[in-house]
N, C-alpha and C positions, 0 to 999 in steps of 0.2 A: 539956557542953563549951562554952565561953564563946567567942563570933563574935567576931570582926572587928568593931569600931561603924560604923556608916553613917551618913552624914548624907542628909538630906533637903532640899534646898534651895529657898524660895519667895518666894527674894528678888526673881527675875520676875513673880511674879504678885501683882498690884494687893493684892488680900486673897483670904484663906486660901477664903473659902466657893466660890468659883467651885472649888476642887481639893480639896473637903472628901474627898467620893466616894471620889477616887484616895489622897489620904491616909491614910481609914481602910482601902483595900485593901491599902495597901504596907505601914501600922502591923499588923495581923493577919498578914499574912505574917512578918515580920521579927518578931514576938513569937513565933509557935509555931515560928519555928527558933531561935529564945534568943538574935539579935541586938539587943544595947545600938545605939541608935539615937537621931539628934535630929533636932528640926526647927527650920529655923533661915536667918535673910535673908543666913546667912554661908557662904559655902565653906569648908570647912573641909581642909587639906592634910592628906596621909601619911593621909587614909579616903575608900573610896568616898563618892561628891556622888553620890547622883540627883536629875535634875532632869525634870520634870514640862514639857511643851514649851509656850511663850509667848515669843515672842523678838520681839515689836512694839518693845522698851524699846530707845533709844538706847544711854541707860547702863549698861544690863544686859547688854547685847551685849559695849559697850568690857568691863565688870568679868570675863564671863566670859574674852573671849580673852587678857587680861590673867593671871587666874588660873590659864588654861592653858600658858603662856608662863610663867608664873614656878613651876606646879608640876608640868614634864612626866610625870612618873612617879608623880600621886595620879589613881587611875581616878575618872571621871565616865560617869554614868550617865544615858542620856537615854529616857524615857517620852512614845511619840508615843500622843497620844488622836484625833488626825482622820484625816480621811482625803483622799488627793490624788485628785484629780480632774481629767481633761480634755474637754472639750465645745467642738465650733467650732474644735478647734486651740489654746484656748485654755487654760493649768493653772493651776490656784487649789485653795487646801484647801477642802472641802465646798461644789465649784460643780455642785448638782444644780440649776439652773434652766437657761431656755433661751439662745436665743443674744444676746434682750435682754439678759444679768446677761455674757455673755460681751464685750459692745461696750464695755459698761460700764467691764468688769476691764482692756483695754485699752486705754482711757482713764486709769483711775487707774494702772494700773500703771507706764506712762510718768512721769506725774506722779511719784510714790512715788520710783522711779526717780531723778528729777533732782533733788528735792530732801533725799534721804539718803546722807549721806555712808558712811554704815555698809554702803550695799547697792552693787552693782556700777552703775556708768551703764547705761542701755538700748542695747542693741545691736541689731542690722540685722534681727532676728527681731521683737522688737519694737516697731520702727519699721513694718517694715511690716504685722504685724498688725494694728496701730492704722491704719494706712491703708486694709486692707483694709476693715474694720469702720466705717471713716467713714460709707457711706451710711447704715448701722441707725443709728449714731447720730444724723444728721442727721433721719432717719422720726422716731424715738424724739423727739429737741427739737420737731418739728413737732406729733406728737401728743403728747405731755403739756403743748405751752402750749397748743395750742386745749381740750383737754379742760379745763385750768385754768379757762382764762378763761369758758369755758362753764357751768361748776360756780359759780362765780364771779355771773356773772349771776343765780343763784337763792339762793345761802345763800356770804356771805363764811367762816361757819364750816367748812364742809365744805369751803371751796376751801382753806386755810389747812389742813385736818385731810390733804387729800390731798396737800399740800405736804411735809408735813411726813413721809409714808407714805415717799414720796419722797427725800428726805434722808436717813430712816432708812435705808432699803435701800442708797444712795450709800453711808454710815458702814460700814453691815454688809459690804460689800464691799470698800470700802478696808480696814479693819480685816484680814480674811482675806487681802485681798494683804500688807499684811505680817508677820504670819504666816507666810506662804506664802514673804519673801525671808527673815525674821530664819529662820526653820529650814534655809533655803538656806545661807544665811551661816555658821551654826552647825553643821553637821553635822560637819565633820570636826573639832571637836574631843571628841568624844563618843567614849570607849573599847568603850564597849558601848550597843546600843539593846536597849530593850526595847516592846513592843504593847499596848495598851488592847484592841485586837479582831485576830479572826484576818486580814481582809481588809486591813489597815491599810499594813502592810510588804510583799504582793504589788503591791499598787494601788504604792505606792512606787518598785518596780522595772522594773511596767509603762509606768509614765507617766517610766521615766528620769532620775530624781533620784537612785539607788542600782543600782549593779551587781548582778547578779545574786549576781555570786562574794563580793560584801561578808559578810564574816564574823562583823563585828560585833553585827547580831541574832539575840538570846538567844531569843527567842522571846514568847510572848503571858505575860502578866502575868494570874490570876484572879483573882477577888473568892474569899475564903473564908468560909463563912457562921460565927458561932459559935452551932449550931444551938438548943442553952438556951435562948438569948436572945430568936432568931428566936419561937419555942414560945411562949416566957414571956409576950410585948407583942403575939403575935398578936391581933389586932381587942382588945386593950386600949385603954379610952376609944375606941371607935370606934363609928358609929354604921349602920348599913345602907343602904348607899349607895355608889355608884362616882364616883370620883374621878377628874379627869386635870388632869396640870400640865404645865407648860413653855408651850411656842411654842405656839397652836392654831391650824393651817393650816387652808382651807377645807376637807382631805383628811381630817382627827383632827376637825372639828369635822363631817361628814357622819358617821365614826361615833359620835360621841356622841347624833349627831340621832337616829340608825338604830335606836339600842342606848337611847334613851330612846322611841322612839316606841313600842317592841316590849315596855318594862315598862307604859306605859300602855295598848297594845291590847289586853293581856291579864289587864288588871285587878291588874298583880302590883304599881303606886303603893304600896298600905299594906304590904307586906312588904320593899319593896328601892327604895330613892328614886331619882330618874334622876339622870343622870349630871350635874356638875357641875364646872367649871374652877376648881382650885385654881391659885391666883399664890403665884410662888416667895416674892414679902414677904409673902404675908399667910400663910402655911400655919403658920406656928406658933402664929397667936392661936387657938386653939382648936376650929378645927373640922374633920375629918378625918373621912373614910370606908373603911369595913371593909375595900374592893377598889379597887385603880387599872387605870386603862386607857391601854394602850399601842399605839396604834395607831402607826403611820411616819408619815411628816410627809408621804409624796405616794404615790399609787399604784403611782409608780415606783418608791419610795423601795429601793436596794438592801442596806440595813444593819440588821442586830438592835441593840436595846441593851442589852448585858448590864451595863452600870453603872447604870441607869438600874432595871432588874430588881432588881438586888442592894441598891440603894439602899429600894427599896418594901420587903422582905423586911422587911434588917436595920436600919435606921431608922426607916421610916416605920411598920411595924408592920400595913402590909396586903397582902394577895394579889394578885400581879400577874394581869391579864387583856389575855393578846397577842391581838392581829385577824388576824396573821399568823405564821406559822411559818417562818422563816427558815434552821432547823439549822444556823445557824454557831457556835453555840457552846451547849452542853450545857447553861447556865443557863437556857435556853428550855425545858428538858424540865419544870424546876418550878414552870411557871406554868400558868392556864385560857388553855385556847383557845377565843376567842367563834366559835362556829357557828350558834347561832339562840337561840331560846326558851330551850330546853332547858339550854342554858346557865345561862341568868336561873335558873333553877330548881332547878340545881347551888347557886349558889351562895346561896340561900334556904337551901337546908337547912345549907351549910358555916357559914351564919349561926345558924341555930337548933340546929347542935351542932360547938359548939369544937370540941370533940373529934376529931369526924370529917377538920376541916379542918386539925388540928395532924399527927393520924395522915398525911393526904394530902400534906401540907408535907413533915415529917420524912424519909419514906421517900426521896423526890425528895433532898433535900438532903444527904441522906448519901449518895449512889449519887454525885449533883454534886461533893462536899468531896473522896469518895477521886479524881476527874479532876482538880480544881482542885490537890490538893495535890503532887502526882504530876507533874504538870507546871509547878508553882511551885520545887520541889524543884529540879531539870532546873534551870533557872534562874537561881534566888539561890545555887546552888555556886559560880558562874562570878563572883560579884559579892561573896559574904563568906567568908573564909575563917580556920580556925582560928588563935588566936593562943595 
């Protein structure tokens, strides 16, 4: 029976790689229900639009509500990947730090505030939260120019290097503030939402951006494996070795210390290499390890990453290994969990016979596919429909 075509829309987002993840989840879904589908920087009228959430763009904001306004009756689909947060009173998407990044957010967010025309002016809530927070901010200016100029005194490199630490973190926070207004701004014209993680759209309601009774979310979006494949390129060209990429916190970079210090005290260096930071630009010139490692980015950290899992599997071609067990969502079931040694030594032998670790894969991911599909089903009814 031949769907309804859907489009896919990524005209918000800068370039395709930053939504690659979600693109190949929402393309495998919509192929094994025989949805004709594109992708494409255009909205497309009279077919579902999902759109993948990124709404910092001035003009992206105008095209959208423009395109909502002139096609009230073609459904648009929107897919949240973070998650809302509030700390200190203050709400921001993915604000797990402390009350310094909260002083911060109420600084820029004023800012952000007055000069976008697309977001509401600041109101009496955030006036005075910014007020409140003036003294942390004023401690905060006190200590990082004396610590500057201190650092300063012995290596202008390093004072310049923590300058710059500094600015970055400013960027990463204003960046997420708006974020945080363009999906404000945005939301209601969205016909249906859908979840990247189970925790995504509670957190949403808790923190008061969405009623409870909102009817619009369809529910969580799964990765679905296509198990062949996974089997086929498992630890193909790979070499014996744990890997970990993305951001390294001081909290991911103590277990890699942990989980490297434990393959050399026990002698296991010539069978399984210690662990090593792949960077997102360099990971395709050539060199890649059997296992990645997924530890959370802080001790506190409250969230799995099941994109991030499914991504190791079905691209990367290696065995995820979690530090923590989350059970928020099922795709944690097909991964190692590091517990000690013994681990290391799991996964020596999954190294010395494919076989065993295809058999270990397989079974997991077929128990996972019939959850993921079962509740993607549930889901994409509501969004394609027979023509």
């Amino acid at each position: 029976m031949q769907l309804k075509k859907i489009n896919i829309y990524t005209g918000n987002h800068g370039e395709e790689y930053g939504i690659e993840d979600y693109l190949l989840i929402l393309q495998k879904v919509l192929e094994r229900k025989g949805c004709s589908y594109s992708i494409s920087t255009h909205y497309e009228p009279s077919v579902p639009n999902i759109v993948i959430d990124e709404f910092t763009n001035y003009f992206e904001n105008q095209k959208l509500s423009e395109f909502r306004k002139n096609n009230p009756d073609t459904p648009i689909i929107l897919v949240l990947t973070e998650f809302m947060q509030r700390k200190w009173g203050v709400k921001a998407l993915n604000h797990f730090a402390g009350i310094g990044d909260s002083a911060l957010i109420c600084l820029i967010n004023v800012f952000s505030l007055l000069k976008r025309k697309d977001f509401p002016a600041p109101g009496l809530k955030d006036w005075v939260l910014l007020v409140s927070f003036i003294p942390i901010l004023f401690v905060m200016g006190i200590s990082h120019g004396i610590q500057y100029l201190f650092v300063r005194l012995f290596s202008a490199e390093r004072a310049t290097q923590k300058k710059q630490a500094f600015n970055a973190r400013v960027y990463q926070l204003a960046y997420w503030n708006l974020r945080y207004h363009g999906l404000i701004r945005n939301l209601p014209d969205f016909n249906y939402i859908l979840s990247s993680h189970e925790a995504i759209w509670p957190q949403m309601v808790k923190n008061g951006v969405v009623r409870k009774q909102d009817k619009r979310h369809l529910g969580v979006i799964y990765p679905e494996f296509d198990i062949t494949s996974v089997l086929d390129h498992l630890f193909v060209n790979k070499q014996s070795q744990i890997e970990i990429t993305g951001t390294i916190t001081p909290y991911r970079k103590k277990w890699a210390n942990k989980i490297s210090f434990h393959i050399l005290s026990h002698g296991l260096h010539h069978t399984i290499k210690m662990v090593e930071h792949i960077r997102w630009d360099v990971e395709t010139q050539g060199f890649r390890a059997a296992f990645s490692l997924h530890p959370p980015q802080t001790a506190r950290w409250p969230y799995s990453s099941p994109t991030r899992i499914y991504r190791a599997l079905q691209v990367d071609g290696n065995l995820p290994v979690l530090t923590r067990y989350f059970g928020q969502n099922p795709i944690e079931d097909i991964c190692l969990i590091y517990h000690d040694v013994d681990t290391l030594v799991r996964m020596v032998n999954y190294w010395g016979d494919h076989e065993s670790a295809r058999h270990y894969i397989a079974r997991r991911m077929d128990k996972y596919n019939a959850i993921a599909i079962s509740k993607n089903d549930a889901v994409i009814k509501h969004i394609s429909v027979p023509v």
